[in-house]
VEXGUMAR-660675 format. One line per 8 residues: number of its first residue (from 1); their letters; for each residue x, z, y of N, C-alpha, C. Coordinates in steps of 0.2 Angstrom, whole numbers, plus 5000, padded with zeros to 4 digits. Each point is the difference from the previous one (the first is absolute). Example, Ala and Ser with C-alpha at 12.3 -4.5 7.8 and 13.67 -1.06 7.14 Angstrom:
1 = as = 5066,5039,4972,4996,5000,5006,5004,5000,5006; 4998,4996,5005,5004,5001,5006,4996,5003,5005 .
REM end
This chain:
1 = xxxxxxxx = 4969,5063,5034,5001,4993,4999,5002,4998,4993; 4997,4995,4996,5000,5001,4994,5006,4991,5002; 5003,5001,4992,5006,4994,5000,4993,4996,4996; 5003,4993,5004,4996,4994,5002,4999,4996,4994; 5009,4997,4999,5001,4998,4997,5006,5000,4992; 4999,4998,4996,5004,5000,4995,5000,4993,4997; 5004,5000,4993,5002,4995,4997,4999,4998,4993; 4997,4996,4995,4998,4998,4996,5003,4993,4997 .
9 = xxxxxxxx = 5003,5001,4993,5002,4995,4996,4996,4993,5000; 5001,4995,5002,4998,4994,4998,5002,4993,4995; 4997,4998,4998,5004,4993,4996,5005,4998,5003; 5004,5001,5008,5005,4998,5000,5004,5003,5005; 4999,5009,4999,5004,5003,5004,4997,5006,5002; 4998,5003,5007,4997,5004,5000,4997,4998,5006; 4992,5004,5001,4995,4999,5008,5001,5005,5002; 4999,5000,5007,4999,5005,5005,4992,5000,5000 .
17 = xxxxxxxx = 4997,5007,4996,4992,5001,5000,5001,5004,5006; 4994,4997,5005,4996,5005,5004,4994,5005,4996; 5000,5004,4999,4997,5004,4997,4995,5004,5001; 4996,4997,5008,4993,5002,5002,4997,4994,4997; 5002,4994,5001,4996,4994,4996,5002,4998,4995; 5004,5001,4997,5002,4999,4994,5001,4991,4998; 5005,4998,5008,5003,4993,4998,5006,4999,5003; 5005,4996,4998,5006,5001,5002,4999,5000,5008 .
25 = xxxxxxxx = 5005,5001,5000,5003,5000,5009,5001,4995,5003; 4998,4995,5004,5001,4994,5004,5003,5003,5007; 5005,4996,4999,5007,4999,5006,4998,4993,5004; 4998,5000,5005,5001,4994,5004,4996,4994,4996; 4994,5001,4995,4997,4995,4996,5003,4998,4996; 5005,5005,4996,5005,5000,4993,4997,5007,4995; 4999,5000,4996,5000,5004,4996,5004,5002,4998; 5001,5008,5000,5008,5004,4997,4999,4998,4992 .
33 = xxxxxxxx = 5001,4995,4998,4999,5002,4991,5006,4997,4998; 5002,5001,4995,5005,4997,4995,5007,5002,5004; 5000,5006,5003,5006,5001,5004,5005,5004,4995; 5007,4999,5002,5009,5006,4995,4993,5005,5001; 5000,5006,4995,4999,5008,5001,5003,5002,5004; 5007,5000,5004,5001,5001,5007,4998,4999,5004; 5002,4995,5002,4994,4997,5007,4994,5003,5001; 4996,5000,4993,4993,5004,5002,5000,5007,4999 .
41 = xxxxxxxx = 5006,5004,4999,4999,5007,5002,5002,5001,5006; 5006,4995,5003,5000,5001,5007,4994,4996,5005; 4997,4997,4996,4995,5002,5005,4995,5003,5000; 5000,5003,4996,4994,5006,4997,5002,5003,5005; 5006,5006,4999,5004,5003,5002,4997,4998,5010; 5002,4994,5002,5000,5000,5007,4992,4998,5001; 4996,4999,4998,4993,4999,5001,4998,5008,4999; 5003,5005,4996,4997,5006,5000,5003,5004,5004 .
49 = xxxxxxxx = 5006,4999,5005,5006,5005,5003,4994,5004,5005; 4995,5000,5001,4996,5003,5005,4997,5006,4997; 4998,4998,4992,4996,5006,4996,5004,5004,4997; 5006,4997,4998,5006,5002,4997,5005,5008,5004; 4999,4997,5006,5001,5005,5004,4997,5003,5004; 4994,4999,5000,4993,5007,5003,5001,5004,4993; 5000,4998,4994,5000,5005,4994,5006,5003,5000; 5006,4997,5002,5007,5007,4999,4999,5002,5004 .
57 = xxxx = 4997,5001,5008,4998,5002,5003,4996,5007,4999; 4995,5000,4998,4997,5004,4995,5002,5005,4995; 5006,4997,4998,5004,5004,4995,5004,5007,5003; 5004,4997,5005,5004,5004,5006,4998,5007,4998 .
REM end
């Protein structure tokens, strides 16, 4: 399972890029853009917890 998503600088903050289509991430018909750098590594972070953990998995 590959990690889905990441995060990318914007003019006013940072976006949550889906990174199979290369556009930001829509939450309930919001786009993750212009978010603190926290916010969107935690949600990087909890949108990815599935791949994130099949891979340490792997590691073991």
């Amino acid at each position: 399972m590959i990690e889905r998503y990441d995060i990318r600088q914007d003019d006013h903050g940072w976006t949550v890029l889906d990174v199979v289509t290369s556009r930001p991430l829509v939450i309930m018909h919001v786009p993750q853009v212009g978010l603190d750098v926290r916010d969107a590594l935690e949600l990087v972070d909890t949108l990815d917890w599935p791949a994130i953990r099949e891979r340490r998995s792997f590691q073991d």
